[in-house]
N, C-alpha and C positions, 0 to 999 in steps of 0.2 A: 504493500500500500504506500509505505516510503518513497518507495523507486517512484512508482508512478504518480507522486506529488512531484518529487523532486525533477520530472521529466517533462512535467506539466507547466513548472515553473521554468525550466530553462526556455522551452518552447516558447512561450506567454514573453521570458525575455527577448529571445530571438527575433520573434515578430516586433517588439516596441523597439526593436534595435531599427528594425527593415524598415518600418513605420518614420523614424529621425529621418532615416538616410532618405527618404524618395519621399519624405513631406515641400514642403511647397514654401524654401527658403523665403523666394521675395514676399509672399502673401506673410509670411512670419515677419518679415521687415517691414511691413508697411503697419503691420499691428504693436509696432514697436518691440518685439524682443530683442533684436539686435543693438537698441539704441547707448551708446557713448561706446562703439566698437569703432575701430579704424580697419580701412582696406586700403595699404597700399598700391600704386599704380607710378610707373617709371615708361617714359615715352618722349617723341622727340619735339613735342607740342612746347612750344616757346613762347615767348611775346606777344602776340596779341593772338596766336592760335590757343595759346596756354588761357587766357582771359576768356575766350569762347570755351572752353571747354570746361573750364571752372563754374563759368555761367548754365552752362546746359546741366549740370549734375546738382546744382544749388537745390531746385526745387523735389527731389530726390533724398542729400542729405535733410530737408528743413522737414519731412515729411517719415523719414524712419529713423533719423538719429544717428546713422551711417555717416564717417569722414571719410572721403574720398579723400587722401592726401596725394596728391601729383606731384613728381617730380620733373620737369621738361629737362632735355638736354640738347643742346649743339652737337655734341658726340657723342650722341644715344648709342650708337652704334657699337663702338668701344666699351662704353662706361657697362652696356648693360652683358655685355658677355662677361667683362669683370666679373660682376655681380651673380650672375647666373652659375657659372663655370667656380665663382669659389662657396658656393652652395647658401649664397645669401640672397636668392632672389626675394624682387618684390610680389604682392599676392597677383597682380595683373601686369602685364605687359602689350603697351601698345607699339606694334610692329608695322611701319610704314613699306618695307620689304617681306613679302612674308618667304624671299628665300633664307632668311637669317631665324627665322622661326621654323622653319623646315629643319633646320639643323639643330636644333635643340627638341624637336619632337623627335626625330631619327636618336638622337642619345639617351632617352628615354627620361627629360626632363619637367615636361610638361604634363597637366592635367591632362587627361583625354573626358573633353566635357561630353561625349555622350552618355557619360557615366555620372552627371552630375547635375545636366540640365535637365528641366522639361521639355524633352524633346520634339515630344510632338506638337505643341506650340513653338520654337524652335522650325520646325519644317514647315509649319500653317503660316510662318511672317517672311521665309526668304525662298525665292526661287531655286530651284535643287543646284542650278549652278555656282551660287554661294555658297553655299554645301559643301559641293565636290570640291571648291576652291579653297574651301578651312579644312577640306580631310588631308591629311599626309601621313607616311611611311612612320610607325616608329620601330621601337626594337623587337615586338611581336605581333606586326601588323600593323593596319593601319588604325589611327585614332581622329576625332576631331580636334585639330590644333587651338581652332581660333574660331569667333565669331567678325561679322564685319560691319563696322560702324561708320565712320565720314568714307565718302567718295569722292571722286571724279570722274568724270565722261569723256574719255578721248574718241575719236574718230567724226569731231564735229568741225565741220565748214563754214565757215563763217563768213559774212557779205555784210557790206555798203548797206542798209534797206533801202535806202532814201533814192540812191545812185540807180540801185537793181531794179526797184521798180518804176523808176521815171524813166528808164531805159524799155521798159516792157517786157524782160528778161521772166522768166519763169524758173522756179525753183525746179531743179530736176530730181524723179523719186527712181530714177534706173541707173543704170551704168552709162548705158548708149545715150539717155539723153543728159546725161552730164558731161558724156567726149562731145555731143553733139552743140552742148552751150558752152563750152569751152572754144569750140574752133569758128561757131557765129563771132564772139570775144573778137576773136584774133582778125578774124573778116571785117570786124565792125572797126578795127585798129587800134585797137588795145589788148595788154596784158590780162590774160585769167588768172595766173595761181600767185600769190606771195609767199615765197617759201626763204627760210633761213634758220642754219643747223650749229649754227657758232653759238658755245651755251659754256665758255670756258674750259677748266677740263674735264667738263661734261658734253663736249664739243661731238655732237653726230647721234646725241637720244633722240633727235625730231626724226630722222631715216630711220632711226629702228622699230620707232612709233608708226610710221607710213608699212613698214612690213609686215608688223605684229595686227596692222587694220588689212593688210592687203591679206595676208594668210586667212583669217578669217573670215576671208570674201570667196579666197579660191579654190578651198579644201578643207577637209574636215576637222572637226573638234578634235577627234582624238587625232592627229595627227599635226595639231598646234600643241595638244598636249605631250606628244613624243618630243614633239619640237623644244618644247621647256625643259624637258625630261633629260635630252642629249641623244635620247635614241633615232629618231630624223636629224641626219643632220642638214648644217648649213649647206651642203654640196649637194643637195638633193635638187630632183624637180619641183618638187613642193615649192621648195623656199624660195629657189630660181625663179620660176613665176611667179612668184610674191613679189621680189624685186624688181624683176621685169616688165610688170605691170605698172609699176610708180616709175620706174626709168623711163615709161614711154610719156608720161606727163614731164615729168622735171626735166626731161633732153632733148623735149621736142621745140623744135624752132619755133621760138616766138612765144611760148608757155608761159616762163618767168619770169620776174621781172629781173632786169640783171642779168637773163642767162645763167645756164649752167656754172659758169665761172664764179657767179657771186653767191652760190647758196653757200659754200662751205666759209664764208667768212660776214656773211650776215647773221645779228644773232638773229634766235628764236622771237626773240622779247619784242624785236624790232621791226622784223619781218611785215606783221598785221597794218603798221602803222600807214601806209600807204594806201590804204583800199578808202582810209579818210582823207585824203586830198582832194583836192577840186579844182577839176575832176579826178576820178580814181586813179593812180598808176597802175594798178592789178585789183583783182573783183572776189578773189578767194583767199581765204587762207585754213588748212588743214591744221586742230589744234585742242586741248584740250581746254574745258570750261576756264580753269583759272587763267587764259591768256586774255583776259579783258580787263584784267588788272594793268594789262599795257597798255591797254587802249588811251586814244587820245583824252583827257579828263574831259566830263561835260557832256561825254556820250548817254542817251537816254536807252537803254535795253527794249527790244521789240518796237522801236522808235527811228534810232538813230542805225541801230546795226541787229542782225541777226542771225539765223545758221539752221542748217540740215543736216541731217546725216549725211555720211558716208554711204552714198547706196551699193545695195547688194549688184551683185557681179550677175549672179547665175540664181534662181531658186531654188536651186540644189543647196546650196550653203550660207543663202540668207545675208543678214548684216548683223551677226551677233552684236552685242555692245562689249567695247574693248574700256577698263578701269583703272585704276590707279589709286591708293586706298590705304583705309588703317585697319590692321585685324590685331582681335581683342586677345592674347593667351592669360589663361592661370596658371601659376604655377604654387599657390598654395591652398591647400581645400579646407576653408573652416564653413560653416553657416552663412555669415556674413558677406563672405569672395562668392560665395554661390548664387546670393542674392542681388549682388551686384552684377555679376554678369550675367545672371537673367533677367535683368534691369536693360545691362547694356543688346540684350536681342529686341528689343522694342524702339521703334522711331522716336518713342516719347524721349529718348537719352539723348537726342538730338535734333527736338525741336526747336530748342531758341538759338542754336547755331543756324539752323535751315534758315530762320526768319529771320537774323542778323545778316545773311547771307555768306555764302565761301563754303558750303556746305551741302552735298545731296546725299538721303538716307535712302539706302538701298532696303531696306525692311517695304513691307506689301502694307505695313498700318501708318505706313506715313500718309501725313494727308498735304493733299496738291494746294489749299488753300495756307499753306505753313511760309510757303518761298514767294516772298514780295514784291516779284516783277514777273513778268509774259516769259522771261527767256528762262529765268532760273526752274520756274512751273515747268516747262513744257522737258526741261531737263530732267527735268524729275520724273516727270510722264514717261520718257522714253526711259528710265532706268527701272523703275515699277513696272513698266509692261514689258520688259525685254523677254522675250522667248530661252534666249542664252544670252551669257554674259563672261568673259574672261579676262582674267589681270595682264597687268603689262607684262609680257614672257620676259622681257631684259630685266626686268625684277627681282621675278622666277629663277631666273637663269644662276649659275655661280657666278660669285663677282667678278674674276678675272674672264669672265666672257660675256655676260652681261653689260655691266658698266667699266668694260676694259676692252678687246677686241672686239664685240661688236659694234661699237663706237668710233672707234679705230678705224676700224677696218670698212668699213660703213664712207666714213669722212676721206679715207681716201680713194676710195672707189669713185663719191660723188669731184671730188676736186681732179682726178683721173690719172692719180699717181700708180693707180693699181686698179687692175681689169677686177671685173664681176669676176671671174675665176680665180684669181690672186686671194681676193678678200676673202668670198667663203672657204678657200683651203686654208688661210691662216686662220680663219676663227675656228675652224674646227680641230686645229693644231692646238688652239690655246686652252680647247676643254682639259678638264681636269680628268689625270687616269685614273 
């Protein structure tokens, strides 16, 4: 009778054990059990990104009693593998690269939050390609590394409004009738594209941003994903018609403004500024949402300038949307780290960032009336509805091929020191064995 009291009771514990672990952390945070607890957070939000960010979580801690304590850095990068690597990480880590978070989920460092979130809310607020893109390798399989918070939208085109439409130009939604308004452009005697890839020694990430949207125009997911991977390499047809496809805009006569000669020593930043002249010097520029921070000051959004996609090539492979972004890791598991980043799967964690603007929430419960202009809205439409969605692969990529030879190699292709075959043999010489 003993036995089966005392067998009664382990079990009875066991269940109130199960019961703690898969209860419903943030609904316990917002009921105040957590409150006067701190959750660490290290990331490379600085200066007035850091003030947005502090802003967006206020009403969060003022409501559970949770301290979000952030630390920003300049050399996040450094600072936090220190951190990590001498077994003192903080409870969250925001990763602006998530290949440098790949490398600490492969060491078997990180929480694996399928084990820790509510998942299936989790799956009900992000499209499964946000998913796929926070799952990676650890050391027995794959885990959920990360979730994804602030975005950016690259593969958007940007126009004059004011120019394009007293022109009577029409926004093209193909392929053909994008070469097709481009070479009216050149008939009518003016420049179409503004391009410029001079970014310091960051010099040639706008050419690998043109490849990373062309790939995704010309061939398949899993074959951008091999491409990140290392297993497609750069000497493929793939990738080859990826490039070949933006080399027949960027080298064709009369395209650029400048000519081919002047993209690799124009910057990025600088590039756009032209399509505001009056009249235009060039009527496009390929670029991601944050390059209106260049813009001439005084410009009014869906007013003064605005932009289209990238259109799909073929229906076979669509216009995924190509990002650039922050993904959220844990790497400590109390209550409170659990509450917050199930906090952080919700738009709500960055709605007064969306509405200060500099900000688009990739979550499905973001709401379009959050983003205070026509152009940030409609960015936000296109990331909400995107069918698929994939990060910058030079991101992805390891850094000495990423943001080292592909940039490299990229910059001298376009300035024409080294053939299309030159370039993709050396970057795939620079992969790592």
């Amino acid at each position: 009778m003993k036995k089966g009291l005392v067998a009664l009771i382990a079990i009875l514990a066991f269940l109130a054990m199960t019961v703690a672990v898969y209860a419903d952390p943030l609904s316990d945070a917002y009921a105040g059990k957590y409150k006067g607890t701190t959750v660490t957070m290290d990331g490379p939000f600085t200066d007035n990104d850091a003030v947005k960010f502090n802003e967006s979580v206020k009403a969060f801690e003022d409501a559970t009693g949770i301290n979000i304590q952030y630390e920003g850095s300049k050399e996040f990068e450094a600072s936090i593998s220190i951190r990590i690597n001498g077994g003192n990480p903080p409870d969250i880590v925001d990763f602006p690269q998530p290949g440098l978070l790949a490398n600490f989920a492969k060491a078997g460092k990180v929480i694996d939050l399928s084990k820790v979130l509510d998942m299936k809310k989790v799956r009900a607020n992000y499209v499964q390609s946000w998913i796929d893109m926070g799952t990676m390798p650890g050391p027995k399989g794959s885990v959920m590394a990360g979730i994804w918070a602030r975005v950016n939208v690259k593969g958007i085109v940007w126009y004059n409004k004011k120019a394009f439409d007293a022109a009577g130009y029409k926004v093209p939604t193909t392929w053909n009738e994008l070469i097709a308004l481009q070479n009216q452009i050149k008939k009518d005697g003016d420049t179409p594209w503004a391009i410029g890839i001079e970014s310091g020694a960051a010099t040639g990430w706008t050419a690998t941003d043109w490849t990373e949207q062309l790939m995704l125009r010309t061939t398949s997911l899993q074959n951008y994903d091999k491409w990140v991977a290392g297993t497609l390499k750069f000497n493929s047809p793939e990738v080859r018609k990826a490039i070949q496809t933006w080399s027949d805009i960027w080298f064709g006569d009369g395209n650029v403004y400048g000519g081919r000669k002047a993209i690799a020593t124009t910057s990025f930043g600088d590039a756009p500024k032209v399509l505001f002249d009056n009249p235009p010097k060039a009527w496009f520029n390929d670029q991601g949402n944050f390059v209106t921070t260049f813009f001439p000051n005084g410009l009014q959004p869906g007013v003064d300038y605005d932009f289209f996609q990238l259109p799909a090539i073929s229906a076979k492979y669509g216009a995924p949307v190509e990002v650039g972004g922050d993904i959220y890791a844990m790497f400590n598991d109390r209550p409170e780290v659990r509450a917050v980043m199930q906090f952080f799967t919700s738009a709500e964690s960055l709605k007064t960032w969306v509405q200060s603007g500099g900000a688009l929430a990739p979550q499905r419960d973001a709401q379009l009336d959050w983003y205070t202009n026509p152009v940030d809205r409609r960015l936000g439409e296109l990331l909400k509805n995107a069918a698929a969605v994939r990060f910058d692969a030079s991101d992805l990529m390891p850094g000495q091929v990423g943001a080292g030879s592909f940039w490299k190699e990229m910059t001298a292709y376009v300035s024409g020191s080294h053939t299309l075959d030159q370039a993709l043999i050396n970057i795939d010489a620079s992969w790592p064995k």
